[in-house]
N, C-alpha and C positions, 0 to 999 in steps of 0.2 A: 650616843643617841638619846640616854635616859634625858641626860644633863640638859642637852639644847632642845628635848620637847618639854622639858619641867619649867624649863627660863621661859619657852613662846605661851606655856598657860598662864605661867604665872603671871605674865603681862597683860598674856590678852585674854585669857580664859577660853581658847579655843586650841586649837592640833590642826595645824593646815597638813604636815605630813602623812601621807599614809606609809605602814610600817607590815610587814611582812612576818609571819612565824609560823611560816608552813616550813616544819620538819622534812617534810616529804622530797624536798628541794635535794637531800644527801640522802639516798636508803642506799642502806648495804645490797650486792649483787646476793645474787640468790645460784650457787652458794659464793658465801664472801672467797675472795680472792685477791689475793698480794703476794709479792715477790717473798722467797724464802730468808731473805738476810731482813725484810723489811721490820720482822720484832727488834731487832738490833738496833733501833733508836731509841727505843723504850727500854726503863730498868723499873721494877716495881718499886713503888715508895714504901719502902718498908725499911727495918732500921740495918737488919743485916746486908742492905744494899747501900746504904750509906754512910758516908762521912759523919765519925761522934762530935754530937751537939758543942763539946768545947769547942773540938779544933775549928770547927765552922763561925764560931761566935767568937774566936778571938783571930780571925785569917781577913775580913772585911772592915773598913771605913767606908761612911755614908758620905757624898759629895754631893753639891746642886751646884751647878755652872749654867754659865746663857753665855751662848756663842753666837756672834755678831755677825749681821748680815755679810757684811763686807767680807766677813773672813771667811765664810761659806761658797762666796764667790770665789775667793784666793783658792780655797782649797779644791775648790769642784776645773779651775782654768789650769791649776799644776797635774791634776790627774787625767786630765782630759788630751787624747794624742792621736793624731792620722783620721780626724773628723768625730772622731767618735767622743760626743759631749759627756761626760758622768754628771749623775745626778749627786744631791748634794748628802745625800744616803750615800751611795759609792764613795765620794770623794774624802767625807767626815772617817768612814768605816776603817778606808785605806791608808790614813793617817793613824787614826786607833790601832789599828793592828799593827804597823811598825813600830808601835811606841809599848805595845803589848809583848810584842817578838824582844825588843831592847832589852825590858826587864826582866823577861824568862833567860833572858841570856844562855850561859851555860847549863842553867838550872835542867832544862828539859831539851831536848831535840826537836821539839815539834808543838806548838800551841796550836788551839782552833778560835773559828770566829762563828759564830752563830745569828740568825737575822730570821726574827719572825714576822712573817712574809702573811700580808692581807689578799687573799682569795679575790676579793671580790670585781677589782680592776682585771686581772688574770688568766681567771676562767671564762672556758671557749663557746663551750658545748649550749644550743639553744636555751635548754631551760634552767642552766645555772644564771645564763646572761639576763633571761628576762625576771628571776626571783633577784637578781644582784642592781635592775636599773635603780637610780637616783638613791644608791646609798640605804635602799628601805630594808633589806633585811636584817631580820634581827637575828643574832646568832654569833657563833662562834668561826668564824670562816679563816681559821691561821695554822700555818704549818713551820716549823722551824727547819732553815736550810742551815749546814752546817760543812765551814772548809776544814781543814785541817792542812798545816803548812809548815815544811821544815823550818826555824829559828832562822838559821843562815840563811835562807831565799829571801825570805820575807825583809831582811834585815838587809841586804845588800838592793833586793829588786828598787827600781823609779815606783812612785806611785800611781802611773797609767798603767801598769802591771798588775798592784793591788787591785785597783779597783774594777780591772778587768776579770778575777777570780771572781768577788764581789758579785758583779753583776753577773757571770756565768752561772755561778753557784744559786742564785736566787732565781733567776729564768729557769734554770734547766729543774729546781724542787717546785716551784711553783706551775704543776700544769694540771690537768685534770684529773689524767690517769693517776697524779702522785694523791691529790686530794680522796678520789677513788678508793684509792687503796690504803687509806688513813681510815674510813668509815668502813671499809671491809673489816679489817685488822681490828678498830677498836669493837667492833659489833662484835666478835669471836672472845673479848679479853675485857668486855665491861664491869666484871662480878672481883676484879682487882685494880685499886686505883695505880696510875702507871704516872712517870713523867719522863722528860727526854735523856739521855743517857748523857748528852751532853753537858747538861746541868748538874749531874749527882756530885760531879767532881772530884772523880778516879778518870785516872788517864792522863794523856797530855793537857796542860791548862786550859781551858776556853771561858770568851769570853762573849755574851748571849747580848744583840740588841737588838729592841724593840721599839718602832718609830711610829708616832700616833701625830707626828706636823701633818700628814696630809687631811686627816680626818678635821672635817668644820667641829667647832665646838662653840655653841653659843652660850656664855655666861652670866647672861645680865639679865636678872630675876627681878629689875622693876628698880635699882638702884644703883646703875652703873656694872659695868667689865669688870670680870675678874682681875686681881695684878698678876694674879699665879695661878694656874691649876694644874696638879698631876694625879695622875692615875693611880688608884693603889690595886696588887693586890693580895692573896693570900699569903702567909707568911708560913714557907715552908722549913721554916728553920736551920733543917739539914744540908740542905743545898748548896756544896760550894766551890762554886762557878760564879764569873761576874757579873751583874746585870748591869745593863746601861738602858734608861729611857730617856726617850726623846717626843718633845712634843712644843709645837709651836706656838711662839709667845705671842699672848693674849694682849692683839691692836700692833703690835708690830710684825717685821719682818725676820727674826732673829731667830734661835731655839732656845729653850729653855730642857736642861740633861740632869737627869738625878743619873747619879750612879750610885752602885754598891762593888766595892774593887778591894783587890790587895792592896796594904798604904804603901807598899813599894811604887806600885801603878798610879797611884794616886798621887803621888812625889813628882811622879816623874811628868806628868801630865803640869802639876801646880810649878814644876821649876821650868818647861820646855820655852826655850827663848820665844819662840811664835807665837805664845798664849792664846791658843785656841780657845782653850776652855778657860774662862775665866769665872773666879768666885761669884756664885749670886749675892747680891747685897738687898737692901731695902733701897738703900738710895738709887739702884740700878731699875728699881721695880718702881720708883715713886713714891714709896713707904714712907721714907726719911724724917718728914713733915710729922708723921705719925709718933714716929718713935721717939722724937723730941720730945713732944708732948707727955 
């Protein structure tokens, strides 16, 4: 939201948007209230909860791929079964995760999949709906849903299977009483910085993705479209669990995916005959002209 009201001044020197940062829209119950296991997604950042700095800094390879409309389509028509269409979130996820389950192979018995989940299309309740119209509020409105799924299932099941977890998994975290009780929870445990359990990377493997294709992003500050833009953000060093972002390429139809993964994962994704994910290039972006030069 910064990005595309900085690119409409920069142009034109005015804010057609109006933008929202009434707090008020999330207040803790009075008294807060959440389910008893619900601290159980949260581990405090702190060092005796996590993974040593080495083993995290030499366990990850940094990737960037863009995945082609056409195959987005492939992959959302294969997972899609008995009328029930998957979006191209499901149907990407459900390929990921079988090719995540492959590599954990025997290693572990059980990997997870993680998908942090935007509030604002979601929520029911009148006055979340009317602070969430046209995209204006500003804030933080995401909750991360989380499967975990034996090796062997995952690896045997069709992909209208996966991507039928997938979307269970994200419906059934994404509702209001779950956001509810996120703002109860964190208003009780503010005075400690906390992150999701699934990410420290103790337990069975998981693998965390975060999709920003749906969100508009206007990039043109008065000099032409972005060729690239991604997201950044803090670098929690210790954290080791995969990350995957997604976010939709700037004038086309396609995605553009940084990951952060095991180079096991990242092998097996750069050798898989279907090449979903393929290397970004400059030539692929337009660049190429550039780089000659």
């Amino acid at each position: 939201m910064i990005a595309s009201a900085w690119s409409e001044v920069a142009r034109s020197g005015t804010l057609s948007a109006a933008v929202n940062h009434d707090r008020s829209v999330f207040r803790p119950r009075a008294p807060p209230s959440y389910s008893p296991s619900f601290g159980e997604q949260f581990s405090p950042l702190e060092g005796e909860h996590l993974v040593n700095a080495l083993t995290t800094q030499c366990s990850f390879v940094e990737r960037t791929y863009y995945v082609e409309a056409r195959d987005l389509e492939t992959l959302r028509s294969q997972a899609s079964q008995d009328g029930v269409v998957a979006t191209r979130l499901e149907a990407v996820s459900a390929y990921l995760w079988k090719a995540f389950a492959a590599v954990v192979g025997a290693s572990d018995e059980s990997c997870r999949m993680g998908w942090w989940v935007n509030g604002r299309p979601r929520l029911a309740a009148p006055r979340y709906k009317a602070a969430m119209r046209e995209r204006e509020y500003i804030g933080n409105v995401t909750t991360l849903a989380v499967a975990e799924a034996r090796v062997e299932d995952t690896r045997r099941l069709p992909l209208p299977d996966i991507a039928s977890t997938v979307r269970e998994t994200i419906r059934s975290t994404a509702t209001d009483e779950h956001f509810q009780q996120q703002v109860d929870w964190v208003e009780e445990h503010r005075a400690t910085k906390y992150v999701e359990t699934a990410c420290v990377g103790l337990g069975s493997p998981a693998v965390t993705v975060t999709s920003f294709a749906t969100f508009s992003l206007d990039t043109d500050f008065g000099f032409g479209r972005a060729a690239l833009t991604m997201p950044t953000g803090e670098d929690c060093g210790r954290l080791c669990s995969g990350f995957v972002q997604i976010i939709a390429r700037p004038g086309g139809d396609g995605w553009l995916v940084d990951m952060y993964v095991w180079p096991r994962l990242a092998a097996a994704l750069d050798s898989d005959e279907c090449r979903i994910f393929k290397p970004l290039t400059a030539e692929f972006l337009g660049l190429g002209h550039y780089r000659r030069l």
